[in-house]
Every structure is written in C-alpha cells, then in structure tokens.
Backbone of each chain as ProteinMPNN parsed JSONL, in Angstrom:
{"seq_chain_A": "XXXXXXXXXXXXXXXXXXXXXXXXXXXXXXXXXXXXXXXXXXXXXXXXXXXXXXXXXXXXXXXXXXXXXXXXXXXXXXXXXXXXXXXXXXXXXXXXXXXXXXXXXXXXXXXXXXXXXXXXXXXXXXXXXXXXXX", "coords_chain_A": {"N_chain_A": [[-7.685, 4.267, -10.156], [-6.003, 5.996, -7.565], [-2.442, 6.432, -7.108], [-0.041, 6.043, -4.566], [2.086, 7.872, -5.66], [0.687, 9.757, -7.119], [0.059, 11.584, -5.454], [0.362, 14.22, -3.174], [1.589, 14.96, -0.081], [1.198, 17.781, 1.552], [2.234, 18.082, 4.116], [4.144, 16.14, 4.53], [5.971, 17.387, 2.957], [6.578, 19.775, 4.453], [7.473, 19.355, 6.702], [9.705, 17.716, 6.334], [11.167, 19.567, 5.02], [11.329, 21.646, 7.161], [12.905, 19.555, 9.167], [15.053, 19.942, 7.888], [16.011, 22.545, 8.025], [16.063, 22.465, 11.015], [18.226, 20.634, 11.195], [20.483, 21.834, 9.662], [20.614, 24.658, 11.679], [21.149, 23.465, 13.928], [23.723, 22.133, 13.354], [24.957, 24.598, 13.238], [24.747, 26.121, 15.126], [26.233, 24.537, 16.929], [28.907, 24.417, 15.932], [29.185, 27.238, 15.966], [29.201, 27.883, 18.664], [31.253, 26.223, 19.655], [32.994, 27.514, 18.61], [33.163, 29.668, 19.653], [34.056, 29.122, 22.236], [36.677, 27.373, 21.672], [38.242, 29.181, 19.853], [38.671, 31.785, 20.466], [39.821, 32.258, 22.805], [41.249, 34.654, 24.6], [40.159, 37.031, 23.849], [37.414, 38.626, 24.816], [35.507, 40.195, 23.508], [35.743, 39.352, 20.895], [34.723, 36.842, 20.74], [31.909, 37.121, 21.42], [30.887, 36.986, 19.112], [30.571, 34.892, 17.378], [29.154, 33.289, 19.672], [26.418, 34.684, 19.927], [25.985, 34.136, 17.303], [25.651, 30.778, 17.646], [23.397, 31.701, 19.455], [21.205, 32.631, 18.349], [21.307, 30.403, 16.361], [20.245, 28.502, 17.813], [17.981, 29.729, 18.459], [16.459, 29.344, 16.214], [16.972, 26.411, 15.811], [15.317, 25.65, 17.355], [12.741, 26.473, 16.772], [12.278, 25.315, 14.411], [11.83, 23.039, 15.572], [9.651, 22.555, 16.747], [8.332, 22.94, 14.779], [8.401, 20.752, 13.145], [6.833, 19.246, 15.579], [4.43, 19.702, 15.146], [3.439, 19.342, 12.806], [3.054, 16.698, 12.982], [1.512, 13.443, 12.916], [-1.326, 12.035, 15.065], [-0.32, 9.341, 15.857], [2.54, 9.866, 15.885], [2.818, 11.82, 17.537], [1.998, 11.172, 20.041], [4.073, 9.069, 20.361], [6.382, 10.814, 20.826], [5.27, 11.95, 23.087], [5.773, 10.018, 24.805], [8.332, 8.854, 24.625], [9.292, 12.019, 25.285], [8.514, 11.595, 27.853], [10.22, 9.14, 28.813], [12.791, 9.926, 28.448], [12.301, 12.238, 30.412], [11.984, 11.083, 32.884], [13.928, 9.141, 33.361], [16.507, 11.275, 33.131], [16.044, 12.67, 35.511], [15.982, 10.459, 37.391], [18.512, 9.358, 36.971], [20.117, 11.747, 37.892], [19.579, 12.452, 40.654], [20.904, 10.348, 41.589], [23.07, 10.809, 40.48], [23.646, 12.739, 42.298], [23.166, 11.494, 44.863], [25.64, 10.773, 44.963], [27.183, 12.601, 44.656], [28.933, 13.885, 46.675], [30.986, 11.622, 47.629], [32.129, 11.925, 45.775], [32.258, 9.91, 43.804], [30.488, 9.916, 41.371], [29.804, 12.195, 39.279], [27.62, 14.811, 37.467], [27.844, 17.008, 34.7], [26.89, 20.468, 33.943], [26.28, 20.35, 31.04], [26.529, 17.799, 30.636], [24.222, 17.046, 31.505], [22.399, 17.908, 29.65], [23.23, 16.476, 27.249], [22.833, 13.566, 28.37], [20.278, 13.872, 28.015], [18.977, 14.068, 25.968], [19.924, 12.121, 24.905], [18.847, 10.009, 25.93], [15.778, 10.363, 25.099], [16.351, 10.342, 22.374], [16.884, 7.954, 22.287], [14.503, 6.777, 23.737], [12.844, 7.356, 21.156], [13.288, 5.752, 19.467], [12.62, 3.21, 20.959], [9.912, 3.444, 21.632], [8.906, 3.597, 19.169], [9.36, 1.291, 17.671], [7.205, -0.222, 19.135], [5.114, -0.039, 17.671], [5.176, -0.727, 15.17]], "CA_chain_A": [[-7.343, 4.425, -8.743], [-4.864, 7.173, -7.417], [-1.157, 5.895, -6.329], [0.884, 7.242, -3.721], [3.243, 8.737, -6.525], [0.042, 10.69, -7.268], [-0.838, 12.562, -4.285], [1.191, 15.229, -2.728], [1.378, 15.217, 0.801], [1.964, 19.034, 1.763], [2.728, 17.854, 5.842], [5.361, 15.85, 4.699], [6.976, 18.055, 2.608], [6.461, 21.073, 5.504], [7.789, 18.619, 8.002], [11.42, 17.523, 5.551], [11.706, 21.248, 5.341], [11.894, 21.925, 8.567], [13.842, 18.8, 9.695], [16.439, 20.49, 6.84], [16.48, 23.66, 9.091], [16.567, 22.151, 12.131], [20.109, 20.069, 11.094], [21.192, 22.716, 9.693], [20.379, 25.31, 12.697], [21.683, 22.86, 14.637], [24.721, 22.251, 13.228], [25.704, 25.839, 13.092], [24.78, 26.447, 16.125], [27.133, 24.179, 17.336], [30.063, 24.931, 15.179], [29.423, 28.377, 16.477], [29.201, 27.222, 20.15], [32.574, 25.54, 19.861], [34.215, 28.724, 17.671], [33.165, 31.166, 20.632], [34.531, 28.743, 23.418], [38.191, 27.188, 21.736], [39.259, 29.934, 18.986], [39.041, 32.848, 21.168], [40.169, 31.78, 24.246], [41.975, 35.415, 24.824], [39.895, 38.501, 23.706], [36.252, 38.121, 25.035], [34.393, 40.554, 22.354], [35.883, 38.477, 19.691], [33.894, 35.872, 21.509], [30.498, 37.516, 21.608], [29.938, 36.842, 17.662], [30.168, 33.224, 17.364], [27.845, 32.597, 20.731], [25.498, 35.348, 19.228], [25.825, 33.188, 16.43], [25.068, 29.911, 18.063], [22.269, 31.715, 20.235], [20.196, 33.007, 16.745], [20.899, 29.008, 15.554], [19.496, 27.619, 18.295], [16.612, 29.571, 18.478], [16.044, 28.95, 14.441], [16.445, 25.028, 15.545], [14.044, 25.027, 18.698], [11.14, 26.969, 16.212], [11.758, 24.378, 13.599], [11.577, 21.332, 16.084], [8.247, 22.719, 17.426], [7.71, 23.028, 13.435], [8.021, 19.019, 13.428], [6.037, 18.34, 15.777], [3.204, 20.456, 14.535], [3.478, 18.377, 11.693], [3.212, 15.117, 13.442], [0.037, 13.06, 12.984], [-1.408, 11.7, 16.266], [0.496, 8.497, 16.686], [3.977, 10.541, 16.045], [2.803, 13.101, 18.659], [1.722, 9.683, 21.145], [5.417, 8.145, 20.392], [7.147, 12.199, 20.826], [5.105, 12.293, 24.438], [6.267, 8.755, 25.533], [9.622, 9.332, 24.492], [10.038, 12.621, 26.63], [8.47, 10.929, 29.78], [10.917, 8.143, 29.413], [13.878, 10.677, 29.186], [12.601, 12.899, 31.542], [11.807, 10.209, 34.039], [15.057, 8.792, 32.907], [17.321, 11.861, 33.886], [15.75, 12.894, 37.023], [16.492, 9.582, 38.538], [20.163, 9.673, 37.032], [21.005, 12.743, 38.263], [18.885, 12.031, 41.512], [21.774, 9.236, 41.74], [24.461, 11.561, 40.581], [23.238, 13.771, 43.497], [23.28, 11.455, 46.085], [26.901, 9.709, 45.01], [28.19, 13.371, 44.497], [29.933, 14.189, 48.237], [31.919, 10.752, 47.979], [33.286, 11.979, 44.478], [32.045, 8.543, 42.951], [29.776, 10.278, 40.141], [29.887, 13.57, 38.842], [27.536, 15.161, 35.909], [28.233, 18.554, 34.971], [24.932, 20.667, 33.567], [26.009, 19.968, 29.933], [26.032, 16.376, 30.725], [22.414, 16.826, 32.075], [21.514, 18.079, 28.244], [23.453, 15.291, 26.35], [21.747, 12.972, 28.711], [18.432, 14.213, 27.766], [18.504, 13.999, 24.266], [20.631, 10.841, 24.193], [17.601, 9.585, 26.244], [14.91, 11.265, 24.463], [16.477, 9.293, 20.907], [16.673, 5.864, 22.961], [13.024, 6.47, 23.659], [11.912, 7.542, 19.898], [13.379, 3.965, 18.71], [11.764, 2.017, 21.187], [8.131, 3.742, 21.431], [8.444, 3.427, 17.463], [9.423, -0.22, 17.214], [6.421, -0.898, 19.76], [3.835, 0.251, 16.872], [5.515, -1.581, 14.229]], "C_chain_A": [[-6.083, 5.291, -8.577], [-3.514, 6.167, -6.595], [-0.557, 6.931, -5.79], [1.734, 8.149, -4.375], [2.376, 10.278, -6.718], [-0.298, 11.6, -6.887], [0.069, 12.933, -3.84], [0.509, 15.028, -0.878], [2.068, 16.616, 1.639], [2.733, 19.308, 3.722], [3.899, 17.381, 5.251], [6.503, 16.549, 3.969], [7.152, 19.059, 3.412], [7.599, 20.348, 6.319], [9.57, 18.342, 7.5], [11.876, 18.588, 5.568], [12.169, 21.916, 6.324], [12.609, 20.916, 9.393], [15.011, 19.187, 9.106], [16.815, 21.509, 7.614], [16.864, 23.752, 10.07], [17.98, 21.755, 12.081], [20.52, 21.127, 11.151], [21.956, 23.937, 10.747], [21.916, 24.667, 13.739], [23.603, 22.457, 14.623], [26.039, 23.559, 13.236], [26.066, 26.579, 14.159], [25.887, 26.252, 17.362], [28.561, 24.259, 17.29], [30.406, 26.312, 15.955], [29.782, 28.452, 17.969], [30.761, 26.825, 20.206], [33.495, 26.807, 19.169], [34.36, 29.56, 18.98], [34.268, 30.53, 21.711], [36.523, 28.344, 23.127], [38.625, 28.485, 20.738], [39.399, 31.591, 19.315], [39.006, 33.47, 22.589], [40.454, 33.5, 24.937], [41.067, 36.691, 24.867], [37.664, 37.655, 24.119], [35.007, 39.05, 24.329], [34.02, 40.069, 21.323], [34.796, 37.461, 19.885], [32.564, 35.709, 21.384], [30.055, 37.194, 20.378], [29.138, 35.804, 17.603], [28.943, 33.194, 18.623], [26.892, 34.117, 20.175], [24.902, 34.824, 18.123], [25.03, 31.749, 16.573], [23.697, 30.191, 19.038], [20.935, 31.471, 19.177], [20.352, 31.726, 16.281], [20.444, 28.317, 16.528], [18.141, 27.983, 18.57], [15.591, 29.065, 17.259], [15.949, 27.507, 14.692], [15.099, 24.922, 16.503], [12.724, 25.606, 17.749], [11.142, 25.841, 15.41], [11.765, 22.834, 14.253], [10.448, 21.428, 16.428], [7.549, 23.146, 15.608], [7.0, 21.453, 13.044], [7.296, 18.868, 14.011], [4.205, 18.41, 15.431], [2.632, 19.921, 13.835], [3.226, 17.1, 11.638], [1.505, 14.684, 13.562], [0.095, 12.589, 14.848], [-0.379, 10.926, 17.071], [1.865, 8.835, 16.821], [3.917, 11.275, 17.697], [2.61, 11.734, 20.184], [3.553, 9.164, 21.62], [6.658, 9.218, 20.743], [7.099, 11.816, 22.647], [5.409, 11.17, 25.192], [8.156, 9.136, 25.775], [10.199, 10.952, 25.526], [9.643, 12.284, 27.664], [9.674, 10.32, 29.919], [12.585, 9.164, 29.59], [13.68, 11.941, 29.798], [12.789, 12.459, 32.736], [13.436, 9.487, 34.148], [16.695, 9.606, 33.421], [17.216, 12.388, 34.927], [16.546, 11.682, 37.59], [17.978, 9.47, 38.101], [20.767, 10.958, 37.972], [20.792, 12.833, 40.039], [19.88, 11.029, 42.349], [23.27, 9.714, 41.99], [24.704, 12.318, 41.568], [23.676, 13.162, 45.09], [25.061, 11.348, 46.224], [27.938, 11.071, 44.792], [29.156, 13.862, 45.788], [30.519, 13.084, 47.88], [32.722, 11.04, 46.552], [33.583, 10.349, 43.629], [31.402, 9.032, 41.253], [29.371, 11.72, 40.346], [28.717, 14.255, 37.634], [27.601, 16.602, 36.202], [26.932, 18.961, 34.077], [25.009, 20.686, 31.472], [25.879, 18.422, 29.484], [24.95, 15.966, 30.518], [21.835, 16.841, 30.624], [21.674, 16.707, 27.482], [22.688, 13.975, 27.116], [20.239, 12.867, 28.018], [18.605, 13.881, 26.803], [19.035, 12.814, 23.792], [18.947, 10.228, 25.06], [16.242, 9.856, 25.552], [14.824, 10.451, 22.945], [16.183, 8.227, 21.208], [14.95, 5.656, 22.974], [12.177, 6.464, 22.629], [11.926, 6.424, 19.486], [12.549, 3.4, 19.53], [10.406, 2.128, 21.6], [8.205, 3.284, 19.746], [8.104, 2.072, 17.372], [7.636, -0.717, 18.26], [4.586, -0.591, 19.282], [4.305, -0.343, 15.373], [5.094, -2.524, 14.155]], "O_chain_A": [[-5.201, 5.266, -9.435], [-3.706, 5.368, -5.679], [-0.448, 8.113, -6.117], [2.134, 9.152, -3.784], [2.834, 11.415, -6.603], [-0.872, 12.486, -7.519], [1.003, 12.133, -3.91], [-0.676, 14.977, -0.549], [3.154, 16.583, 2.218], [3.368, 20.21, 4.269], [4.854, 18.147, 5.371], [7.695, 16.395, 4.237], [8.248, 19.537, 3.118], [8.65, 20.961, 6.507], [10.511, 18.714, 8.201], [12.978, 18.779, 6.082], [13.176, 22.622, 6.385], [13.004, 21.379, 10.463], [16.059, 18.862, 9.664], [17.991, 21.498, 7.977], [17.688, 24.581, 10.456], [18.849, 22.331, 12.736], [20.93, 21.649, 12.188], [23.156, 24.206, 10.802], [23.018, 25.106, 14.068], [24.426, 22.5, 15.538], [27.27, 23.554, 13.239], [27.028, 27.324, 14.346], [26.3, 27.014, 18.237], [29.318, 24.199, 18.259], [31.502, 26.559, 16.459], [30.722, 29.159, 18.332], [31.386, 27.396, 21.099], [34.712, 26.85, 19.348], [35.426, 30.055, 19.345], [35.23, 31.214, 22.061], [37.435, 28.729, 23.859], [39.765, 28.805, 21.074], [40.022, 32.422, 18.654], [38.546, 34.442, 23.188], [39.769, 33.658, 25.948], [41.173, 37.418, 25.855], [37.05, 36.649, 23.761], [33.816, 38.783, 24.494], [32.924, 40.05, 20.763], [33.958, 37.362, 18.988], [31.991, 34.626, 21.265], [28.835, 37.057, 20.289], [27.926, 35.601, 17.677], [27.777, 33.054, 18.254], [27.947, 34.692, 20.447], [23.703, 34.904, 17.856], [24.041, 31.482, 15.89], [22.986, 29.251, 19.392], [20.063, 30.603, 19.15], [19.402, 31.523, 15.524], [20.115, 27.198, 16.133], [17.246, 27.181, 18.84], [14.452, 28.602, 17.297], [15.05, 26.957, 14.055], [14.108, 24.216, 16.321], [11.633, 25.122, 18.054], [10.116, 25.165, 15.496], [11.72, 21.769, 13.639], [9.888, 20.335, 16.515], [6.412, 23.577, 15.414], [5.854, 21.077, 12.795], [6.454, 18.191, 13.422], [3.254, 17.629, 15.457], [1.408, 19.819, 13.913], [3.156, 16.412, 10.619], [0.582, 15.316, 14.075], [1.032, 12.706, 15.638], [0.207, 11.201, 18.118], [2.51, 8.283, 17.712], [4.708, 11.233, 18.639], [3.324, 11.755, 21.187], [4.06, 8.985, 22.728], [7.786, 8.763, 20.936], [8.053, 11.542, 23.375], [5.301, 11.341, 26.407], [8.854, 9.508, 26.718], [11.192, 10.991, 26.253], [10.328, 12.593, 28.64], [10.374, 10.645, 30.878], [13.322, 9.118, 30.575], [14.599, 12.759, 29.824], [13.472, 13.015, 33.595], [13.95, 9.429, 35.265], [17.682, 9.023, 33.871], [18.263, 12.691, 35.499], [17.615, 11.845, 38.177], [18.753, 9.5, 39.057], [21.808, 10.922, 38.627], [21.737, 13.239, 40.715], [19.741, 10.881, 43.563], [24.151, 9.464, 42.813], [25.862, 12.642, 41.83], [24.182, 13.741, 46.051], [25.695, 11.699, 47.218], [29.159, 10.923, 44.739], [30.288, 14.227, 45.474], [31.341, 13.747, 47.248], [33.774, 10.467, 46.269], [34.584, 9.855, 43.11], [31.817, 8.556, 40.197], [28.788, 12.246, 41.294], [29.259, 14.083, 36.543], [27.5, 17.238, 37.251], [26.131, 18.157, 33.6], [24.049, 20.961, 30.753], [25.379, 17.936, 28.47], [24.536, 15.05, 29.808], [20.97, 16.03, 30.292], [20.75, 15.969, 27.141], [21.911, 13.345, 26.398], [19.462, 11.974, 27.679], [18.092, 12.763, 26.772], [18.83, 12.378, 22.66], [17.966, 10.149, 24.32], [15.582, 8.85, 25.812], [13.794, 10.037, 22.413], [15.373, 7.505, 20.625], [14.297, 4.756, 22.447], [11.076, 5.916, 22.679], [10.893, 5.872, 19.107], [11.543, 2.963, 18.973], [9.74, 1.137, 21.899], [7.325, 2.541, 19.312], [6.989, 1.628, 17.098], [7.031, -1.687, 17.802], [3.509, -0.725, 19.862], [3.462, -0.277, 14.478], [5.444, -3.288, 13.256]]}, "seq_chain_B": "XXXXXXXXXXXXXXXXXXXXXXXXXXXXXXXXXXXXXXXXXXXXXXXXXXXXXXXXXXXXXXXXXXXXXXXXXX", "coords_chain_B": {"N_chain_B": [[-10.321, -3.005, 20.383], [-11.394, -4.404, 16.919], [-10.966, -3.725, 13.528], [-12.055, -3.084, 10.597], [-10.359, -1.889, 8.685], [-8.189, -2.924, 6.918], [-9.538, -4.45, 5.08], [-11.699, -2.92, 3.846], [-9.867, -0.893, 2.46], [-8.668, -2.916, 1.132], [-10.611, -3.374, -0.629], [-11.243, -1.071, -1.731], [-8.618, -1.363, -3.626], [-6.391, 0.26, -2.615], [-3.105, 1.745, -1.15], [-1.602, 1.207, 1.794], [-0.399, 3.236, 1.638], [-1.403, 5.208, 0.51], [-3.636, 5.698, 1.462], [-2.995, 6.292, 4.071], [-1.926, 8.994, 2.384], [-4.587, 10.416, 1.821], [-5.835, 10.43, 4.281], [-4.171, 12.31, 5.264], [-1.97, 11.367, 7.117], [0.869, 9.528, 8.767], [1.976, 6.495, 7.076], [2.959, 4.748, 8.784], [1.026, 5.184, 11.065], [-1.247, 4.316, 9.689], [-0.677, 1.6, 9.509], [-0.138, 0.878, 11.824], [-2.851, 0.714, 13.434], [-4.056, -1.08, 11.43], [-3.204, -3.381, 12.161], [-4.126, -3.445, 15.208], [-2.339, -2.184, 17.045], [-2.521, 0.166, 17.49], [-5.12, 2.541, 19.034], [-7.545, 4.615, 17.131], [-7.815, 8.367, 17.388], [-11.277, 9.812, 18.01], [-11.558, 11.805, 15.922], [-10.177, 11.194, 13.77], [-11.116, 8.748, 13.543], [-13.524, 9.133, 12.723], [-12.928, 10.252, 10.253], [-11.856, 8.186, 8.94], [-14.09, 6.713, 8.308], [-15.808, 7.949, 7.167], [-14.398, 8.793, 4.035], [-14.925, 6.168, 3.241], [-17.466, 5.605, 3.214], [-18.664, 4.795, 5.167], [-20.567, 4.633, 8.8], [-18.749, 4.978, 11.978], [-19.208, 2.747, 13.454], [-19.052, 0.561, 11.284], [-16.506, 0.576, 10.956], [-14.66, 0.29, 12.862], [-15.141, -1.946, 15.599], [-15.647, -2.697, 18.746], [-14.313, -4.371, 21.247], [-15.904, -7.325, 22.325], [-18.162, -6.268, 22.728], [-22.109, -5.66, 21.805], [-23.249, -6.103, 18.607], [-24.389, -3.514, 16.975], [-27.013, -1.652, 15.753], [-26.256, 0.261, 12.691], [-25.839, 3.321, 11.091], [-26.89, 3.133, 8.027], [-28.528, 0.566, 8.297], [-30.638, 1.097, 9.744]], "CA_chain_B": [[-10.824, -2.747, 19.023], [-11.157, -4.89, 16.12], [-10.847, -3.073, 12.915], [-12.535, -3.652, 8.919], [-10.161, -1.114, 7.894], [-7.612, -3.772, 6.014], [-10.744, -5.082, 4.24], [-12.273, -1.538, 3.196], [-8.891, -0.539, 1.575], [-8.367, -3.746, -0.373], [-11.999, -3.14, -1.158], [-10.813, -0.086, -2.775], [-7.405, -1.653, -4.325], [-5.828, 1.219, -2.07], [-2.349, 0.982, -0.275], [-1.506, 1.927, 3.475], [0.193, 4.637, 1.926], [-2.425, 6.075, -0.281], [-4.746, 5.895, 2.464], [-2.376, 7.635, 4.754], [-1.837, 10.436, 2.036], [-5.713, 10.671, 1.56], [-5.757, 11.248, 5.864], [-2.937, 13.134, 5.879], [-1.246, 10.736, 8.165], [1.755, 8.442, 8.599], [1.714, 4.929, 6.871], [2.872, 3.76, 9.838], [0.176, 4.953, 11.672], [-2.538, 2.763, 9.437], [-0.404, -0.383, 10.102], [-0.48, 0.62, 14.163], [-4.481, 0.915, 13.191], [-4.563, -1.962, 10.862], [-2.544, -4.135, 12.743], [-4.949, -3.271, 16.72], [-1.362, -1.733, 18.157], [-3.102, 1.955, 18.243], [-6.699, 3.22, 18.285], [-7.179, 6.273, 16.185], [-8.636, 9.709, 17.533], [-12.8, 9.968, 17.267], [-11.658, 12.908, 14.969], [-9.565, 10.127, 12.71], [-12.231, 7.096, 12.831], [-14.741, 9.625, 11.857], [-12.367, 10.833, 8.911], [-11.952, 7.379, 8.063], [-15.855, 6.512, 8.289], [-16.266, 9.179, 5.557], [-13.868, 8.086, 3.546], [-15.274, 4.828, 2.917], [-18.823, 6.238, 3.382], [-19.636, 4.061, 6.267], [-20.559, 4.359, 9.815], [-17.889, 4.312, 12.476], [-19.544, 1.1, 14.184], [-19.096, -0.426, 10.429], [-15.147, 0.569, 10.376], [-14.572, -0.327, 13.972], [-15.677, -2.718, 16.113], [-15.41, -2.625, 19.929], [-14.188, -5.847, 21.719], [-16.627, -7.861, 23.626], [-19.67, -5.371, 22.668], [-22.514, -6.396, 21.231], [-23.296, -5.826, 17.281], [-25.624, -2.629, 17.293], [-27.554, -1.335, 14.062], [-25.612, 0.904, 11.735], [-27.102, 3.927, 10.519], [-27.19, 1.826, 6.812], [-29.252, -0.484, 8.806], [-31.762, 1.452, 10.554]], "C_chain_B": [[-10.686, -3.476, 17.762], [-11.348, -3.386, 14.927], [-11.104, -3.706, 11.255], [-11.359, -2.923, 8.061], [-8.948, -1.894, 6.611], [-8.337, -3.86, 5.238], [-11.403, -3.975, 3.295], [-10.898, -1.379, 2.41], [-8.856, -1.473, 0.821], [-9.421, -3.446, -1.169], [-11.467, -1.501, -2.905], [-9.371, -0.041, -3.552], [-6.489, 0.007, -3.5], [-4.878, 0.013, -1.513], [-2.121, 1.303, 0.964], [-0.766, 3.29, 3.018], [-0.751, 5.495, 1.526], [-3.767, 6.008, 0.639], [-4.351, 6.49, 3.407], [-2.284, 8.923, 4.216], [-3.468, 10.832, 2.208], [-6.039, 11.559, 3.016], [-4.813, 12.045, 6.379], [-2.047, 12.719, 7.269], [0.083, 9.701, 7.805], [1.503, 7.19, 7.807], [1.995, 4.139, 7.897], [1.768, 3.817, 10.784], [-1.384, 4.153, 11.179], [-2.026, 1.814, 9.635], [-0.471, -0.294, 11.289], [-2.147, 0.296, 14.008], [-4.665, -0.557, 12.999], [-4.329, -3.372, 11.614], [-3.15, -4.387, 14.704], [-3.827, -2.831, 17.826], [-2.259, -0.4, 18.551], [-4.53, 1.707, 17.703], [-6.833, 4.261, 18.017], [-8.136, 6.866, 17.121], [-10.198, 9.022, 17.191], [-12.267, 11.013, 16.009], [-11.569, 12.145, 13.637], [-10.564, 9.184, 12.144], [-13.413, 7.911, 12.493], [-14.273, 10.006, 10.452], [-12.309, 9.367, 7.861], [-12.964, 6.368, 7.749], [-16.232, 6.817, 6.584], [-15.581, 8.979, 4.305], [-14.008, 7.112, 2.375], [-16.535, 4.474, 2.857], [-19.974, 5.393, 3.927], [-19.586, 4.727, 7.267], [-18.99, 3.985, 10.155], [-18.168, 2.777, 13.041], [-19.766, 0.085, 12.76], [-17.771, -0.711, 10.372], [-14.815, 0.246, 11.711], [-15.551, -0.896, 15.081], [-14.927, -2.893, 17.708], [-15.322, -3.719, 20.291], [-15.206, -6.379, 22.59], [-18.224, -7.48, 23.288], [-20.607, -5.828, 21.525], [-23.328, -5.741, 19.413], [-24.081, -4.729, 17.439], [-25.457, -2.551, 15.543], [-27.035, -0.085, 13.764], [-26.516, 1.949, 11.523], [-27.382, 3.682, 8.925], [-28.288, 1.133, 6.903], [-30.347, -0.257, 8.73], [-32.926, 1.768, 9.253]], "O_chain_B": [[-9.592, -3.179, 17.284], [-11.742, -2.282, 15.303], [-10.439, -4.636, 10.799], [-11.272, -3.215, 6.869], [-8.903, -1.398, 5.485], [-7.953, -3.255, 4.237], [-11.59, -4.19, 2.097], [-11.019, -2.029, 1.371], [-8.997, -1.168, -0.364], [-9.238, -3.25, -2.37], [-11.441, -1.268, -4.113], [-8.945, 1.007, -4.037], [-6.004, 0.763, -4.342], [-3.93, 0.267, -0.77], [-3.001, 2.137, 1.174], [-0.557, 4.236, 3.778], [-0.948, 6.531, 2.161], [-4.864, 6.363, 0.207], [-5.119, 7.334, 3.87], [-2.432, 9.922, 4.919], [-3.558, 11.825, 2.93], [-6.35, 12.747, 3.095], [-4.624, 12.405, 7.54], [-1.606, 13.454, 8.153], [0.227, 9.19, 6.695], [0.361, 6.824, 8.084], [1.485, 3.029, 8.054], [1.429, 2.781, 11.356], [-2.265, 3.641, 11.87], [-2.743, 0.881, 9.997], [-0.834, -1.256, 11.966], [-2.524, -0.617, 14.743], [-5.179, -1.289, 13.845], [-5.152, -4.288, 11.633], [-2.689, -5.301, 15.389], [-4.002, -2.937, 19.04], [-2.586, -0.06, 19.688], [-5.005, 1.14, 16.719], [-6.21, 5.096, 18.674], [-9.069, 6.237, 17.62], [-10.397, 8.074, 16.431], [-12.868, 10.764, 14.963], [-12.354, 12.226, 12.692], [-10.841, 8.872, 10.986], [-14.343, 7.319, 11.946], [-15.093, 10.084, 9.537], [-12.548, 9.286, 6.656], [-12.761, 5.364, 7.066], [-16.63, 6.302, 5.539], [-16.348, 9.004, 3.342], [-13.57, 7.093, 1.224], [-16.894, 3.339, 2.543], [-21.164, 5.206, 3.673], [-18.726, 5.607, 7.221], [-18.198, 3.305, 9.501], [-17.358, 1.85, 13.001], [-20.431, -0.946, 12.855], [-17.417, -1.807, 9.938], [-14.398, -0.873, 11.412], [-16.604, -0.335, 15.381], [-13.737, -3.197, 17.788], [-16.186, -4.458, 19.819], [-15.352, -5.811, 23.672], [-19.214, -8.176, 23.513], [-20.158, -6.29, 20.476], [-24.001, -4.714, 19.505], [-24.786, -4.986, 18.415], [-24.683, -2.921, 14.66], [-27.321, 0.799, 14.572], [-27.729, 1.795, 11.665], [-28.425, 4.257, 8.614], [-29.041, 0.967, 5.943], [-31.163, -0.872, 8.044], [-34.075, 2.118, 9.524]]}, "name": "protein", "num_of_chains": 2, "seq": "XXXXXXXXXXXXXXXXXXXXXXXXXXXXXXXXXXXXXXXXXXXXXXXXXXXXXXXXXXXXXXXXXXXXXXXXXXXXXXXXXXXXXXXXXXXXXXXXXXXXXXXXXXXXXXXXXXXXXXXXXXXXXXXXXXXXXXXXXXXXXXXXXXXXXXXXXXXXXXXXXXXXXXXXXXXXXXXXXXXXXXXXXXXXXXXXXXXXXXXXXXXXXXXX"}
C-alpha cells in the first residue's frame, strides 16, 4: 500500500511556492512602501524608486495570491468565498457606520484603514469558515 | 448525505491523507466529506467513485431517499 511519504503532491508544492513569493512580495513591498514615504521626506525623485519598488512587489504578491487560490481544492475555494463575503459584508457596514458618525467627528477611518480593515476581516473569516469544517 | 467513504478507505488500509494525495485534495477536505460537514463536487464524488471502482450511489448515499440499484446490481 502507498503512504503519504510516498506520493508527491505537485499542488501543494506549487501552492508553498507561491505562498513563499507572496510573503516575500509582500514584505518588500511594504518595506519599500514605508522607505518611499519616511526616508525621503524632502527630494520627491528620490522617492519614486522605493514606491516603484513597492508597486512591482505588490503586483508580484497579488499574481501569486491568485496563484494560491488556483491551487485551492474546492472546499479551500468554498472557505476563501465565505471569508470575503464576511469581510466584505463586514466593511461596508463599518464604514457605512463610519460614514454616518463622520460629521459629529465621533469615528473617523481614513482609506488605508478601509484596507487594514479588509484583510484583518478577511483573516477573522479564514479561521472561522475553517474551524466550521473541522 | 450519508457517506461509505470512511469504510472504503479502511477497506483499502488508506489514510485521509493518502486519499487526499491520490485526489489531489486537502486532508481536511476528506474529514469535511468523511465527517457529512461538506458535500463534494459531482466532478469529486465521481473521482472518488472511480477510485474505489464503485458507483456514486454506492459511495454516497442521499438522506431520506430510497435505496436504488447500483450499476453492480443491475
């Protein structure tokens, strides 16, 4: 009889590969993102590298996140499309909130808020669609 | 959906993983399977028909519905 040691699964090694690119991407992107905005506050060509930099790493992460999901058997791709309803449905009505409460200067988000929102929502939802197939 | 597919794998001393690599799928998605949290694709319960070189109406079983004849059977 064949054991799992035996068999090569060439998705999941495609799929680790490109979750390696994505960090990476991602991380560089960001690094770069933050180089363009605090370390050259003064000259604004200097400027143009780094966010040239972080543009080319974020498009290198967004191909290898649409690499993942490519990669994703059904019930991944089921627990992906739950997960962005709940944080899309999720920041509409926040911001929907932030919208109304913004004239009294009670709640504020600014439009990088709106992203970290999303994706902090977006994780909240991968854990708890997952756990609810466990 | 009830499901034989626990029973067919022990059958074949297989584990949820080596039956996921075989479908090129998650292990977690045969315990959502094995377990009646998810129902697989027609594409899937025909992959894992073949497999096991039964009939889908031998590897799943519809709730409530009443036994029909296999093509084994017929």
């Amino acid at each position: 009889m064949f054991r799992s040691s035996e068999l090569s699964n060439p998705n999941r090694t495609r799929r680790n590969v490109l979750l390696l690119f994505y960090a990476a991407a991602l991380t560089c992107g960001i690094s770069a993102g933050i180089a363009s905005v605090r370390l050259t506050p003064g000259s604004d060509r200097l400027g143009l590298v780094p966010l040239g930099i972080a543009t080319m790493a974020g498009l290198v992460a967004i191909t290898a996140l649409i690499g993942v999901f490519r990669t994703a058997d059904e019930l991944q791709r089921r627990i992906n499309h739950q997960a962005l309803a709940f944080a899309h449905i999720g920041t509409l009505i926040l911001c929907f909130l932030a919208g109304i409460f913004q004239p009294e200067d009670h709640l504020c988000i600014s439009g990088l808020g709106i992203c970290v929102l999303l994706v902090a929502l977006w994780s909240l939802g991968l854990i708890l669609f997952s756990r609810r197939y466990q | 959906m009830k499901t034989r597919l626990r029973v067919l794998r022990a059958e074949m001393e297989w584990t949820q993983a080596d039956l996921a690599d075989r479908l090129s799928v998650s292990r977690q998605t045969i315990n959502a399977i094995e377990t009646g949290k998810y129902d697989p694709s027609l594409p899937l319960a025909i992959r894992m028909a073949r497999l096991f070189g039964k009939a889908v109406e031998e590897v799943f079983l519809l709730d409530g519905a009443p036994p029909t004849n296999t093509p084994s059977e017929r």
